[in-house]
C-alpha positions in Angstrom: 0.0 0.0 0.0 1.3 3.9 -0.7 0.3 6.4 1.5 -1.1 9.7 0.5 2.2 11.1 2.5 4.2 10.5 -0.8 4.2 13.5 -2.5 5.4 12.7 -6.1 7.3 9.4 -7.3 10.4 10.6 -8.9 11.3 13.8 -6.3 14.3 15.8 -6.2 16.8 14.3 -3.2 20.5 15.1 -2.7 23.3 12.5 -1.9 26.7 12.7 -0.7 29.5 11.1 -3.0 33.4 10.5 -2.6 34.6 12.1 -6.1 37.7 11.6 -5.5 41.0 11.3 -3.2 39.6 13.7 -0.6 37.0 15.2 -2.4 33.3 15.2 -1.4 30.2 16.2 -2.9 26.6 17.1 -2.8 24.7 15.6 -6.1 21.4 16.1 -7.0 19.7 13.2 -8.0 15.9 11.9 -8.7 14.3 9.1 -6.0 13.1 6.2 -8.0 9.1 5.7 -8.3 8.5 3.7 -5.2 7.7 -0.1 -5.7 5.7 -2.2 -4.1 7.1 -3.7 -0.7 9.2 -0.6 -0.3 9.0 2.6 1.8 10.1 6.7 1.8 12.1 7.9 4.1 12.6 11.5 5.0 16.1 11.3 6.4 16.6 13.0 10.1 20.5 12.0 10.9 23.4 10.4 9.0 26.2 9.4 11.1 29.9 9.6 9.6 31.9 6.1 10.4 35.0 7.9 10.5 37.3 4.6 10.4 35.8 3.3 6.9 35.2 6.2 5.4 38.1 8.3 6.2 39.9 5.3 4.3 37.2 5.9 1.6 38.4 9.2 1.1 41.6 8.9 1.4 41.5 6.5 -1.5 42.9 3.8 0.9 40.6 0.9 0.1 43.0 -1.9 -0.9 41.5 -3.4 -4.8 41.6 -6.6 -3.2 38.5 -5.6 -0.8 36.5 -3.6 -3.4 33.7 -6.3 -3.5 33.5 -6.8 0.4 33.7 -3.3 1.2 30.5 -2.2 -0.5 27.9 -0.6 1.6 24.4 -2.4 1.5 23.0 0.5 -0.3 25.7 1.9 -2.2 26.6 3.3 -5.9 29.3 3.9 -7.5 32.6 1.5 -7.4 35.8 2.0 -5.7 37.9 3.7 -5.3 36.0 6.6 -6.8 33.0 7.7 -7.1 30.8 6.6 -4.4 28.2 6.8 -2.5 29.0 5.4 0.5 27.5 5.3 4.0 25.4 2.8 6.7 23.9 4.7 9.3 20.8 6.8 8.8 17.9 7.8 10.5 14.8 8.9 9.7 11.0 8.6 9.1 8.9 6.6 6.8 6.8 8.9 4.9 5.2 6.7 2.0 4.9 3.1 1.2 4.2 0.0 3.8 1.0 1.2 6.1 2.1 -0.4 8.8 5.9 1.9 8.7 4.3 5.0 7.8 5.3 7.6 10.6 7.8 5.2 12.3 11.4 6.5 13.0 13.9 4.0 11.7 16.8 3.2 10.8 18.6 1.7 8.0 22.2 0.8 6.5 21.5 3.8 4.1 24.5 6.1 2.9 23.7 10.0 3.1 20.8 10.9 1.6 18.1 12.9 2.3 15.3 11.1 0.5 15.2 7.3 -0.7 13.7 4.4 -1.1 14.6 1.0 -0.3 13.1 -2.5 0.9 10.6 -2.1 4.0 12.5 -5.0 5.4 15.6 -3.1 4.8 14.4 -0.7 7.7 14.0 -1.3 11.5 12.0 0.6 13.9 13.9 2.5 16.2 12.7 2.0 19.8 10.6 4.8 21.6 13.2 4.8 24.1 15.9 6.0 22.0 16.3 9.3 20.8 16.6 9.6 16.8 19.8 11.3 17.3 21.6 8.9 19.2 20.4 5.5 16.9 22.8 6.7 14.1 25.6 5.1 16.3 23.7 1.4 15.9 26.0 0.5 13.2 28.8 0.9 15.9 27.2 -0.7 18.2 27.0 -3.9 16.4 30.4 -3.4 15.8 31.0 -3.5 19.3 28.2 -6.7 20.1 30.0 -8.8 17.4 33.6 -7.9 18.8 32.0 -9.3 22.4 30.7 -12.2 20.3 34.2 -12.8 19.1 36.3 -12.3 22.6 33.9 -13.8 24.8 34.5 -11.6 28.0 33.0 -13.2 31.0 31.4 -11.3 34.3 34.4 -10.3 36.6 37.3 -10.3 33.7 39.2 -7.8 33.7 39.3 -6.0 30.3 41.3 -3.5 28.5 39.7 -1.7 25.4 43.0 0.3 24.0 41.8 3.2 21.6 38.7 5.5 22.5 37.3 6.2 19.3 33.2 5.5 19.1 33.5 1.7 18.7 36.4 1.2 21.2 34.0 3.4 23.7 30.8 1.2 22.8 32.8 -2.0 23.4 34.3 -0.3 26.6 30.5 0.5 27.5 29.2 -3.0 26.9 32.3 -5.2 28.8 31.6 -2.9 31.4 27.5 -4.1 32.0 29.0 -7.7 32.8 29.3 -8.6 36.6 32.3 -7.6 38.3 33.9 -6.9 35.3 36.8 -4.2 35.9 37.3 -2.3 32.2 39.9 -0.1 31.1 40.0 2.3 28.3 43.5 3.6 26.8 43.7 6.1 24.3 46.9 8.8 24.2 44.0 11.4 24.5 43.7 12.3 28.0 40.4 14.2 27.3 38.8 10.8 27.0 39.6 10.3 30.8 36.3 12.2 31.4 33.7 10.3 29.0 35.4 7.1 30.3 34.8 8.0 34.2 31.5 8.8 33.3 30.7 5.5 31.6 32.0 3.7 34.7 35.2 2.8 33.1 38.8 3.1 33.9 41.2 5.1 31.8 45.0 5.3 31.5 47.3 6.3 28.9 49.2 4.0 27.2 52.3 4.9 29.1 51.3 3.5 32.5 48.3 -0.1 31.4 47.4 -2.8 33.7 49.2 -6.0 32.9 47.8 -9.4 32.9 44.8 -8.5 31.6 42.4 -11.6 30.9 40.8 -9.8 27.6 41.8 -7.1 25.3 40.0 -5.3 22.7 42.0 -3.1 20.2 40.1 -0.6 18.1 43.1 2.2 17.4 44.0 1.4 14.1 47.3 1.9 14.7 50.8 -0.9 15.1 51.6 1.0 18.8 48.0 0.2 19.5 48.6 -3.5 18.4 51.4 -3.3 20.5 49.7 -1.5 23.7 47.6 -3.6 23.3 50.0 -7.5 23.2 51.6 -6.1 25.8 49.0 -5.4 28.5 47.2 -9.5 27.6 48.0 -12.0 30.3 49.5 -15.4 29.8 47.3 -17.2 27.8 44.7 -14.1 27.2 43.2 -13.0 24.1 43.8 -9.6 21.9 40.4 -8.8 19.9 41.8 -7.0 16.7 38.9 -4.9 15.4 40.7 -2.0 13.6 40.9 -2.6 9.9 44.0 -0.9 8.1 42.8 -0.5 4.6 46.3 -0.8 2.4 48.5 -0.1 5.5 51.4 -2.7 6.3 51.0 -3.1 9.8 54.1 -4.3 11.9 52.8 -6.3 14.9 55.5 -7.5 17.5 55.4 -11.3 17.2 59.0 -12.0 18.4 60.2 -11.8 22.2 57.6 -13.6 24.4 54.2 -13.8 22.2 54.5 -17.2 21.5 56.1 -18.7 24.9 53.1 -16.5 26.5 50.6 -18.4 24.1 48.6 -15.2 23.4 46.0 -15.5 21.0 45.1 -12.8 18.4 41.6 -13.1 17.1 40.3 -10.8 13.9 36.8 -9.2 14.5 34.5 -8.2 12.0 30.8 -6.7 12.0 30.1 -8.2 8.1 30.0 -11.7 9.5 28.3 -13.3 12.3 30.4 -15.3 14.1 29.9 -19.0 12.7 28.4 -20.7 16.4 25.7 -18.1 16.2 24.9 -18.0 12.5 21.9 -20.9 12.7 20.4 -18.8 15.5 21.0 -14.7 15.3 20.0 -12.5 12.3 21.3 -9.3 10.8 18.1 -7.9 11.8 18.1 -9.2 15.3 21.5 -7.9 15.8 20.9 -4.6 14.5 17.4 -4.6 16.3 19.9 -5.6 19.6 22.1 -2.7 18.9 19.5 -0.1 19.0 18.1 -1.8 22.1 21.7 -1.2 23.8 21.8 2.7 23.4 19.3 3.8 25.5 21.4 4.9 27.7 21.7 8.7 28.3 25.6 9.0 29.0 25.9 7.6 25.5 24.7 11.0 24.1 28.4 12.0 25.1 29.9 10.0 22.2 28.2 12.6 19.8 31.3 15.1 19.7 30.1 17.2 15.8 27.0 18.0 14.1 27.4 18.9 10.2 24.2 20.0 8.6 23.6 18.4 5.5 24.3 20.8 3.0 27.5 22.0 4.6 29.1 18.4 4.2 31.4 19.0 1.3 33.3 21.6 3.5 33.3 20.2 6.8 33.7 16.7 6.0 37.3 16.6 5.1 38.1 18.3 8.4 35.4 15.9 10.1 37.6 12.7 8.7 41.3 13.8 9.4 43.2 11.6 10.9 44.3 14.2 13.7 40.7 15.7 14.1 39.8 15.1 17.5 35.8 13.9 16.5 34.3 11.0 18.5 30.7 10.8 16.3 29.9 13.2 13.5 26.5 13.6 12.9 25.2 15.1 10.1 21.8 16.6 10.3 19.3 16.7 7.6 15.4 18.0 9.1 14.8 17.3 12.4 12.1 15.1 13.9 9.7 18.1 16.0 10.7 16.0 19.4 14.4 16.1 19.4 16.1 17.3 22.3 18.4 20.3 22.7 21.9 19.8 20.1 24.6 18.0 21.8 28.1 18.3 21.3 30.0 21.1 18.6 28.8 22.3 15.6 
């Protein structure tokens, strides 16, 4: 069923697209008519995945990953151009009756009018602000890592880099029983979000040692190393950062092997296999949201970049040395959102 909410079939929209190495841009382009067993969404927030993307527009994606790499929804081919993005929110305005009006969100690059699959969105729970369920993406990111590393109540856990995910994941290890979690990041301004998530925080200077999990999100080889370094005998290092083309040196001599540490890859694009016969995308993603209703997590929301301002704050918003935790880039409203949080 359409609803009368649709306006036209065929409307104006605008879309963000990598042009080139570090070039963005605003292109104007015409929503397809809308078919049966899909819906229209009037975009509220887009959030930038500043790992992934910054590699995107640096040009960094390595050929061998082109396939893999591609968004659910996007155009284009890599390395240039594309239209890239997986972490939108908005409302339904036309198509399934039983979406119409709902808030949801979707694995849907920025854009502020589509289309796509009504199975392709998921209602956002009346508990979480619109705002803050851009950041479900990471926090499947985050649930899978936990999936992978299998922390248990009363470990004690170090998360080493404090970008969004490696918060998240600090977030989540910290909910389990007795658990005692650390977060290391060379930014000592993350000491404050930490303490008020409940967490620990030291600099990479000065970790705990014998640690019985660690989770490394840093994207960096002194983070890999921080990160060997501060596993106990016989513990596990979660590697979730992904390097694009980078060479990474990882410090496998000295006593890795005598200490029988384990190094485990992580990555959201897969379920891990035990849990494949029994979890979903959807149910994950519909887990993720469930996991941000917390208010502290509004924190994590450093930026917000309206829309049509993208081309010229985005290359600032994905530098390397940009101090940005979540970027969120706003498109209209929704009437109930609260008060703007963090820089603009």
């Amino acid at each position: 069923m359409v609803s009368s909410a649709t306006a036209t079939n065929g409307c104006a929209a605008q879309a963000l697209w990598y042009m080139g190495s570090e070039t963005v841009a605003l292109k104007d382009i015409r929503v397809p008519d809308l078919q049966p067993g899909h819906v229209l969404v009037k975009t509220f927030y887009s959030c930038v995945s500043r790992g992934t993307e910054g590699l995107i527009f640096r040009g960094a994606v390595p050929e061998s990953e082109w396939q893999r790499m591609r968004a659910p929804f996007q155009e284009g081919d890599f390395p240039f151009p594309v239209k890239y993005g997986y972490a939108s929110v908005g409302e339904v305005i036309g198509g399934d009756a039983d979406l119409i009006g709902q808030t949801v969100f979707s694995l849907y690059p920025h854009q502020n009018l589509f289309t796509l699959p009504s199975d392709a969105c998921v209602p956002v729970p009346a508990s979480v602000p619109a705002h803050k369920a851009v950041l479900a993406a990471n926090m499947e990111t985050a649930l899978n890592a936990l999936w992978d590393g299998k922390p248990s109540p009363g470990d004690h856990i170090c998360v080493v880099g404090g970008g969004v995910v490696g918060l998240l994941t600090a977030y989540v290890c910290g909910q389990l029983p007795g658990s005692t979690v650390t977060l290391v990041d060379v930014n000592p301004a993350r000491a404050q979000i930490a303490g008020e998530l409940g967490l620990q925080f030291c600099h990479p200077d000065n970790v705990p040692l014998d640690q019985d999990i660690v989770f490394h999100t840093s994207a960096t080889a002194a983070g890999l190393t921080t990160a060997l370094s501060c596993a106990g005998n016989g513990a596990s290092v979660v590697e979730m950062s992904w390097y694009g083309d980078q060479a990474v040196e990882v410090p496998l001599g000295a006593d890795f092997h005598s200490r029988r540490i384990r190094l485990i890859s992580s990555q959201v694009g897969t379920i891990p296999p035990e849990r494949q016969e029994r979890w979903t995308y959807r149910r994950r993603l519909q887990t993720a949201l469930s996991l941000l209703e917390d208010p502290r997590l509004d924190q994590l929301i450093s930026h917000r970049v309206p829309f049509e301002d993208t081309p010229v704050r985005l290359p600032e918003v994905l530098n390397k040395a940009s101090d940005v935790l979540a970027a969120l880039i706003v498109y209209d409203q929704p009437a109930e959102a609260p008060a703007s949080s963090g820089q603009t």
